[in-house]
C-alpha positions as a Markdown table, in Angstrom:
| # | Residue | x | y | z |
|---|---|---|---|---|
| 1 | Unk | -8.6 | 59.9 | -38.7 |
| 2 | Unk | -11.5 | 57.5 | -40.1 |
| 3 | Unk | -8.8 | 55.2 | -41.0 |
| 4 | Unk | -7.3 | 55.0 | -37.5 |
| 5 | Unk | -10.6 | 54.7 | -35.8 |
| 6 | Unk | -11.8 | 51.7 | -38.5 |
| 7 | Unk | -8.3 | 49.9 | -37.7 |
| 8 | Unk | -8.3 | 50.5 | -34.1 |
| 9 | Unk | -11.9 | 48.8 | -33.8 |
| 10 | Unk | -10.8 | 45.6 | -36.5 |
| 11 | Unk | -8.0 | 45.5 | -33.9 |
| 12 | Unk | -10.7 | 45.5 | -31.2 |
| 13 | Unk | -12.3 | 42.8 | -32.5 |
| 14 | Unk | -9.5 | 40.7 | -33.3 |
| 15 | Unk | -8.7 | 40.5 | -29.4 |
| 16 | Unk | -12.1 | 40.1 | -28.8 |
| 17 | Unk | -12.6 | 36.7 | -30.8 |
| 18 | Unk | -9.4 | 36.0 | -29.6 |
| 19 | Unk | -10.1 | 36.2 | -25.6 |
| 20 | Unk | -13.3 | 34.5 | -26.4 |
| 21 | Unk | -11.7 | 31.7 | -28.1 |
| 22 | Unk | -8.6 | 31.4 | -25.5 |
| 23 | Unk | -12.1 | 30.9 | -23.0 |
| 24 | Unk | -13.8 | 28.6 | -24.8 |
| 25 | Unk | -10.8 | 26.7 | -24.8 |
| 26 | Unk | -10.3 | 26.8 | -21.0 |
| 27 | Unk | -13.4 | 25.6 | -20.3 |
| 28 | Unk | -13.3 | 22.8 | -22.9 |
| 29 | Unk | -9.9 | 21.8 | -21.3 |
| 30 | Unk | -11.1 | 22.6 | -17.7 |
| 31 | Unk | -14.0 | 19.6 | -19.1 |
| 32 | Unk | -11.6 | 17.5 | -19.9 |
| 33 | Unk | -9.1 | 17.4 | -16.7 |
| 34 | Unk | -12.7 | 17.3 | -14.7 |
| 35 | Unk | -13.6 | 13.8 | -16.7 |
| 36 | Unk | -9.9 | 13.1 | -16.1 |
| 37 | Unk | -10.4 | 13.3 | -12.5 |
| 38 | Unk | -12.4 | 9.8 | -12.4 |
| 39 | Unk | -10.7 | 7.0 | -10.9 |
| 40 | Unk | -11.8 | 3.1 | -10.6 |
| 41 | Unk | -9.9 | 1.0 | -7.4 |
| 42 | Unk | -10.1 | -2.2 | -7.2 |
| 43 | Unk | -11.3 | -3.5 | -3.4 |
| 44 | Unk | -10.6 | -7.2 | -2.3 |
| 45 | Unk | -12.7 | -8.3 | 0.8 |
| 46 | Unk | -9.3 | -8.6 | 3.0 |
| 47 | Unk | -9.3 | -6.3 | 6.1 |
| 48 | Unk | -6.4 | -4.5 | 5.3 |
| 49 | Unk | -7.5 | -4.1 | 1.6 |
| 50 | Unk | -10.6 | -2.4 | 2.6 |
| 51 | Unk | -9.3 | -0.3 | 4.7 |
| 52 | Unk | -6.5 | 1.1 | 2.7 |
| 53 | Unk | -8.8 | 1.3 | -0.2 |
| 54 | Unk | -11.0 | 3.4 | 1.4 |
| 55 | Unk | -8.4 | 5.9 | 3.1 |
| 56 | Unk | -7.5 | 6.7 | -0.9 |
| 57 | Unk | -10.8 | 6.9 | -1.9 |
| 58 | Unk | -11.3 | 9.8 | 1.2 |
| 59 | Unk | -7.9 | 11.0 | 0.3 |
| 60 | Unk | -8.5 | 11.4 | -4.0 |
| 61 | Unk | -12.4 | 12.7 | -2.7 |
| 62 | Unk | -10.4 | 15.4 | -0.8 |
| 63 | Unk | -8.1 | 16.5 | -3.5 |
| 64 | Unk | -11.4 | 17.3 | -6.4 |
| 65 | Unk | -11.4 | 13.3 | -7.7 |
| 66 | Unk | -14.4 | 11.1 | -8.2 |
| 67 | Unk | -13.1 | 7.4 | -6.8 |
| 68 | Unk | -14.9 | 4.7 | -7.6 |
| 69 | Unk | -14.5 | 0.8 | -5.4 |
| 70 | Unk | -15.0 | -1.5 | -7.7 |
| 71 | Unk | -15.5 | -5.3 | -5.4 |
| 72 | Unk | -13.2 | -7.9 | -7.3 |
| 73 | Unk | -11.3 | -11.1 | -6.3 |
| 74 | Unk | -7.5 | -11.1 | -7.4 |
| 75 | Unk | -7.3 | -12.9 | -10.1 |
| 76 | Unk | -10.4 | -10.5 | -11.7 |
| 77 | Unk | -8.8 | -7.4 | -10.6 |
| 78 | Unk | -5.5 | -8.6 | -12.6 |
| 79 | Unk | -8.0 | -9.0 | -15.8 |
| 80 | Unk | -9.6 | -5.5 | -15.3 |
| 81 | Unk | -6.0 | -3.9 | -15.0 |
| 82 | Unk | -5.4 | -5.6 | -18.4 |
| 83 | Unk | -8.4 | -4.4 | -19.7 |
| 84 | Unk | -8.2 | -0.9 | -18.7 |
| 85 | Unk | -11.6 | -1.2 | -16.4 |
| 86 | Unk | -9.6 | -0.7 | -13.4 |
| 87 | Unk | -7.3 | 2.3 | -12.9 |
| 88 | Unk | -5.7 | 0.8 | -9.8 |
| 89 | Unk | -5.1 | -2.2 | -7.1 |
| 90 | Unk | -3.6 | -1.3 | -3.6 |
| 91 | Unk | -1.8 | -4.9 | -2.7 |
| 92 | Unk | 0.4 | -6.7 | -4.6 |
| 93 | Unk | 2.2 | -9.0 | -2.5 |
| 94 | Unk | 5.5 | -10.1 | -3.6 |
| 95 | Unk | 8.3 | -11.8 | -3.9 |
| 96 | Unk | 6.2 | -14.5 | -3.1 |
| 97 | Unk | 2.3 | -14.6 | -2.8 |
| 98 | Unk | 2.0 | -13.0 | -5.9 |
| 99 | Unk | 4.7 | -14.0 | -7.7 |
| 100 | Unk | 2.3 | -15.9 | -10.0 |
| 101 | Unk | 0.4 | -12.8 | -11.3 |
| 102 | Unk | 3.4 | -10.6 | -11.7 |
| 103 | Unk | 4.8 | -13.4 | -14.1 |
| 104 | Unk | 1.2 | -13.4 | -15.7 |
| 105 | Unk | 0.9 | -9.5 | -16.2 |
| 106 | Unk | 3.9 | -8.1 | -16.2 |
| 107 | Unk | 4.0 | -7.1 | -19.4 |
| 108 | Unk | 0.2 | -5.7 | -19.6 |
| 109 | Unk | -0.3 | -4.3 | -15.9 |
| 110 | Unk | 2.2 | -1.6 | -14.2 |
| 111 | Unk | 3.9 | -3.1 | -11.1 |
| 112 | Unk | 5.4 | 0.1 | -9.1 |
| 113 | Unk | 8.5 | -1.2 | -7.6 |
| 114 | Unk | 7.8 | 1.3 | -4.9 |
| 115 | Unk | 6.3 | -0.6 | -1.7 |
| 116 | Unk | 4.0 | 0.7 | 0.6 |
| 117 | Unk | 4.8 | -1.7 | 4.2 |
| 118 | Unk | 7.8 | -3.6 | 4.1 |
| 119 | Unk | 7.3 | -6.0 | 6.8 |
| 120 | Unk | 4.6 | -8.1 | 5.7 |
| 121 | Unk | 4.8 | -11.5 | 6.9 |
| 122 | Unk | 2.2 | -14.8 | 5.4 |
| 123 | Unk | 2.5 | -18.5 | 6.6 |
| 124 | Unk | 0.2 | -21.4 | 8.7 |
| 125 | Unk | -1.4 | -20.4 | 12.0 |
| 126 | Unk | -2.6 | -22.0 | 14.6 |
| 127 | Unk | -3.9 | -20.7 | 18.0 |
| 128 | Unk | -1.4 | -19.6 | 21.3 |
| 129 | Unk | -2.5 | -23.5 | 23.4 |
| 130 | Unk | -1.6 | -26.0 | 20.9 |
| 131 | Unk | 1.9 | -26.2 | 22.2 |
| 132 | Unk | 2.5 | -29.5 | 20.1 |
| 133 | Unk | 2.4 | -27.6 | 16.9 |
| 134 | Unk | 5.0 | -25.4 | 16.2 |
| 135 | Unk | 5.6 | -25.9 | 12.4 |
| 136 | Unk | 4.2 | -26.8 | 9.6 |
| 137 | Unk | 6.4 | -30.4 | 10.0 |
| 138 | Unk | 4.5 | -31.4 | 12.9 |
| 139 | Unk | 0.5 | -31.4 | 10.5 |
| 140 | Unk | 0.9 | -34.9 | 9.6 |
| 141 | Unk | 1.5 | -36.1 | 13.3 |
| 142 | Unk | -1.6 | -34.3 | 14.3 |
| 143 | Unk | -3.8 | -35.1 | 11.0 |
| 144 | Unk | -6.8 | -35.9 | 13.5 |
| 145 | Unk | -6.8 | -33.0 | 15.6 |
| 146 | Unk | -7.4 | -30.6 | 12.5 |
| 147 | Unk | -9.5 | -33.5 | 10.6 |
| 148 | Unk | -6.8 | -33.3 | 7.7 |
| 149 | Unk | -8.4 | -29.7 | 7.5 |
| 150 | Unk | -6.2 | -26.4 | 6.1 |
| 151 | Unk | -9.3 | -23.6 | 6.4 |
| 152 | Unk | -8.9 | -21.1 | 3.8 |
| 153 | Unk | -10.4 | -18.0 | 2.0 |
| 154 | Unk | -10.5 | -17.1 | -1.5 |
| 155 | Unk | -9.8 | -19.0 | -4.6 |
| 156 | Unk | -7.7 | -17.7 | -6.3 |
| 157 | Unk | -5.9 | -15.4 | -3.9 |
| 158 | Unk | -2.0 | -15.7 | -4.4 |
| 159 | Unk | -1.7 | -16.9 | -0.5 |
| 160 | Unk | -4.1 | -19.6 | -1.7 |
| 161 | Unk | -1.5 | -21.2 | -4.4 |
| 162 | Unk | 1.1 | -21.0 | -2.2 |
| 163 | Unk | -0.5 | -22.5 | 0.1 |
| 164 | Unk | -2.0 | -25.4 | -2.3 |
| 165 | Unk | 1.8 | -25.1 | -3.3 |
| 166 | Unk | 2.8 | -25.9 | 0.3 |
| 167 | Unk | 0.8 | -28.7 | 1.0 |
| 168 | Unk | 3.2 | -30.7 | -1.9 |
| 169 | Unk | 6.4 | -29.6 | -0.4 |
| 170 | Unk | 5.3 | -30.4 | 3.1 |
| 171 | Unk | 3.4 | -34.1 | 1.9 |
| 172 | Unk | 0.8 | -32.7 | 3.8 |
| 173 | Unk | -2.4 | -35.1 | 3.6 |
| 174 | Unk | -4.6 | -32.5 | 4.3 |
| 175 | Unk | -7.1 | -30.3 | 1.9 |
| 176 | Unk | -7.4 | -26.8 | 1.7 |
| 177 | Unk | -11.0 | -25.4 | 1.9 |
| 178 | Unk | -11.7 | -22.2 | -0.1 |
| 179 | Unk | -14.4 | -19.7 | 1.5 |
| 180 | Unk | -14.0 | -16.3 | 1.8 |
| 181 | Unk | -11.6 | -13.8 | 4.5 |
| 182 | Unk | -14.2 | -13.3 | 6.7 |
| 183 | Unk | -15.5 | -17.2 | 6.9 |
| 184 | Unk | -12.6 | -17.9 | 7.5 |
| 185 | Unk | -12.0 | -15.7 | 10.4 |
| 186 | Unk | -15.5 | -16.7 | 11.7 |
| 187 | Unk | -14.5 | -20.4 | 12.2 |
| 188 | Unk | -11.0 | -18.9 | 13.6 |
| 189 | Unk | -12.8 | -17.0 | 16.4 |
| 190 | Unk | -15.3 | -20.0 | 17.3 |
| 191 | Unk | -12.4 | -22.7 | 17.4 |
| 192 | Unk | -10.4 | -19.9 | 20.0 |
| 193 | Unk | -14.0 | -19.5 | 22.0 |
| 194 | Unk | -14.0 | -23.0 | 22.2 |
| 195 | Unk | -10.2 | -24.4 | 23.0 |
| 196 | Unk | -10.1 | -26.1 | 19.8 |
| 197 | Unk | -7.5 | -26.6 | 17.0 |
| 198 | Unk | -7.4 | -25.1 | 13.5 |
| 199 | Unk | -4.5 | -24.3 | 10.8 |
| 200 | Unk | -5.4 | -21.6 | 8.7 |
| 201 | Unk | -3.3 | -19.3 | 6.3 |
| 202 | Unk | -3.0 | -15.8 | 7.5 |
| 203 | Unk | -1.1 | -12.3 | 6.8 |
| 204 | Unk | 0.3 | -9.7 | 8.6 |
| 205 | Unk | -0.7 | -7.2 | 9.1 |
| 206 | Unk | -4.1 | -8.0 | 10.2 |
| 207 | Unk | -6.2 | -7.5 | 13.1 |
| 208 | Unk | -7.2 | -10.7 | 14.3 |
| 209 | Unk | -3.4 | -10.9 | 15.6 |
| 210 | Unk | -4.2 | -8.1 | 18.0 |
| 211 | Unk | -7.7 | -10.2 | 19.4 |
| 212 | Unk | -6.5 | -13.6 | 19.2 |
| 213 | Unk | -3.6 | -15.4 | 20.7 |
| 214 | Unk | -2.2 | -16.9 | 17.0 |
| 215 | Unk | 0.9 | -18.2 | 16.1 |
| 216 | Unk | 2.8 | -18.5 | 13.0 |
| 217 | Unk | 4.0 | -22.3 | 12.3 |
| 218 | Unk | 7.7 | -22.5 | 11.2 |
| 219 | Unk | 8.0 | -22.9 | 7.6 |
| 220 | Unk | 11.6 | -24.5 | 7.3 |
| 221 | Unk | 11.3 | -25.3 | 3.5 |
| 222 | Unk | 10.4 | -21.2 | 2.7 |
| 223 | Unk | 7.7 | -22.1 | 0.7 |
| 224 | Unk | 5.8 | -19.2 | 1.9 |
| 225 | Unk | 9.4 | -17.0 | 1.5 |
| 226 | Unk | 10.3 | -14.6 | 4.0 |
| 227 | Unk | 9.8 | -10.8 | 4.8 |
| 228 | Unk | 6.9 | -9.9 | 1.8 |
| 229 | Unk | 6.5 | -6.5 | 0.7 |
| 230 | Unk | 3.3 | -4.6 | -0.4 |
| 231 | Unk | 3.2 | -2.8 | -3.7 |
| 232 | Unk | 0.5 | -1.5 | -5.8 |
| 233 | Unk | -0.4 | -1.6 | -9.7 |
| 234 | Unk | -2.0 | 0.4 | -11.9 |
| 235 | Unk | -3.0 | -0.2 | -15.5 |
| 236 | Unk | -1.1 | 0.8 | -18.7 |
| 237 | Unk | -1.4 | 4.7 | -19.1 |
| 238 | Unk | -2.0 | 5.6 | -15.9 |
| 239 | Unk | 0.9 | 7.3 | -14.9 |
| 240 | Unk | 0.6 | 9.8 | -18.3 |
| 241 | Unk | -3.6 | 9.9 | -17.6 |
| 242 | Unk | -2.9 | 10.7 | -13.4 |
| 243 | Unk | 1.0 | 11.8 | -13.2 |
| 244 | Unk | 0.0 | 13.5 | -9.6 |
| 245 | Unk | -2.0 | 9.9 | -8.2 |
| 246 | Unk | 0.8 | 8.3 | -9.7 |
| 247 | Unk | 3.5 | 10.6 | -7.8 |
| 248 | Unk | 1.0 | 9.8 | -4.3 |
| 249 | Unk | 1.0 | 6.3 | -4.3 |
| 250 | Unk | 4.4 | 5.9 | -4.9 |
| 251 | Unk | 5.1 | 8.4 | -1.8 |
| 252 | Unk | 2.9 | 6.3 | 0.5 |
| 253 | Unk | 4.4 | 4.5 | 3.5 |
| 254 | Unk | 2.8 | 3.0 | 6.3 |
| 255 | Unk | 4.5 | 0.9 | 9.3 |
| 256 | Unk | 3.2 | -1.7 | 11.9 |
| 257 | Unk | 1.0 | 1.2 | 14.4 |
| 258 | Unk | 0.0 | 3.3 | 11.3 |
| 259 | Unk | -1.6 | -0.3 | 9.2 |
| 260 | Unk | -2.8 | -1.5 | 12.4 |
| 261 | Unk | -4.4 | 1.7 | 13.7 |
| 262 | Unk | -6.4 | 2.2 | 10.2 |
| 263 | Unk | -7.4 | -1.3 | 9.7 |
| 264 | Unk | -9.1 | -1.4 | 13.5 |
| 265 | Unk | -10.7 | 2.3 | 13.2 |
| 266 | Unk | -11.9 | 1.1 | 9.8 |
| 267 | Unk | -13.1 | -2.5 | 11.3 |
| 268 | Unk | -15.2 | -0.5 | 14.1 |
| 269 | Unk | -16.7 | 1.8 | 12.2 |
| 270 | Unk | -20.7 | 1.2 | 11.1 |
| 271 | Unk | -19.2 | 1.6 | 7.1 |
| 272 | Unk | -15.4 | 1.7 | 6.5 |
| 273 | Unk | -15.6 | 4.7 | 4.6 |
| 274 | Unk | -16.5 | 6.8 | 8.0 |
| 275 | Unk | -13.5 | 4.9 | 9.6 |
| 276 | Unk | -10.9 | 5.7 | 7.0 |
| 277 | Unk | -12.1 | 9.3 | 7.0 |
| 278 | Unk | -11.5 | 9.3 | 10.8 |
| 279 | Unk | -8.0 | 8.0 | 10.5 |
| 280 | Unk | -7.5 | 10.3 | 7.7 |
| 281 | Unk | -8.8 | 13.6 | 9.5 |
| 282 | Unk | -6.1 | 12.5 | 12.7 |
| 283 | Unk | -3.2 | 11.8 | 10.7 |
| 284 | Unk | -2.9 | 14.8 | 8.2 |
| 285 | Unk | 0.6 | 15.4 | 8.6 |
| 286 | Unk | 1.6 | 12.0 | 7.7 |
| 287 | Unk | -1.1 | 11.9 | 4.3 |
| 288 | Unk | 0.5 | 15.2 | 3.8 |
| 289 | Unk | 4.1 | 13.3 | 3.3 |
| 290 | Unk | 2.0 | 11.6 | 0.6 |
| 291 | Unk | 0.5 | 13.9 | -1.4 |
| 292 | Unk | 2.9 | 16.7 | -1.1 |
């Protein structure tokens, strides 16, 4: 009877340590999917970038994740995928606009062929009244009106080489002038105010289209292609490190209304965060097609 009682409490023991194990084991693993749960994004200062940016971050927030914007231009954003110091960028424009940093990167940096808006559209604008200048054939003719002027944003962005790109297929004798988006959409909205001319590369979708009458100069050689689509890119690993984001961001679709709606909420908000958690909170059902 001794004997039974003595193996009966070893036994007792036994599932003891082993319960208490099994728990410390949880909890070391519950540490590790909680560090797991950190994400970097990269954010480009481009209205659309910003916006989408920081609908994920209020989407990821939402679902236990800590999401971090990390302020880069392109071409560093490309370097910190490399590196592994960004986990994600949200535009990737292609065939054409960044055809140069897929040909760079593809072999260190994870483009998803998945696209998020399919009807993205790049080229030469000019405003609604200049009714002599209907494509980019007719610059030259007009050198003086725009002072031999192309007004531009970042160095470095893809729409900036093409655009460099352009000005040799065109034999345009005119310069392009780096600044940044919203410099350049200052001097857009003052030439408009005051009836004057100005050429300037643009995207769509964007919100200036929806305050200013702008229109899209033919491009008859293609230089800047035709219908671009948006994708995203994450580093190496990702997808094994965040197989759920990974699953999300290659569910996520967004047409004309939805782009356009976020990117003004977002552009009228005191901080964009509080304007992409707006949008978020009124279009659940959609996220929820995301994330499901």
């Amino acid at each position: 009877m001794k004997s039974w009682k003595k193996q009966w409490s070893m036994l007792l023991t036994i599932v003891m340590i082993t319960v208490l194990t099994a728990c410390g084991s949880t909890n070391e693993a519950g540490g590790e999917e909680e560090s797991n749960k950190e994400l970097t994004i990269g954010q480009i200062s481009w209205a659309e970038n910003i916006a989408v940016t920081n609908m994920w971050k209020v989407i990821l927030e939402d679902k236990g994740y800590e999401v971090e914007l990390e302020n880069l231009n392109m071409g560093s954003t490309m370097a910190a995928l490399k590196s592994g110091d960004l986990d994600a960028s949200l535009e990737i424009w292609l065939p054409v606009q960044d055809a140069n940093y897929l040909e760079s990167y593809q072999d260190t940096v994870n483009f998803s062929d998945a696209t998020w808006y399919d009807n993205a559209k790049v080229g030469l604008v000019v405003p609604e009244y200049l009714d002599e200048v209907n494509s980019i054939e007719d610059l030259n003719e007009h050198k003086e009106m725009f002072e031999g002027n192309i007004v531009g944003f970042d160095p470095g962005a893809g729409t900036m080489e093409v655009t460099e790109q352009l000005i040799q297929d065109y034999d345009l004798d005119y310069v392009l002038q780096s600044s940044s988006e919203p410099a350049m959409l200052a001097e857009i909205g003052e030439a408009v105010k005051n009836e004057e001319p100005i050429v300037a590369p643009l995207w769509s979708p964007h919100w200036i289209f929806s305050k200013y009458d702008l229109k899209f100069l033919e491009d008859p050689k293609k230089t800047y292609g035709g219908v671009e689509k948006i994708h995203h890119a994450t580093r190496q690993g990702f997808a094994d490190d965040h197989p759920e984001v990974s699953e999300w961001l290659k569910n996520w679709k967004m047409n004309d209304q939805q782009i356009g709606e976020l990117i003004n909420v977002v552009e009228n908000s005191e901080e964009p965060i509080d304007g992409a958690r707006e949008w978020v909170e009124e279009n659940e059902e959609l996220i929820g097609e995301w994330v499901k």
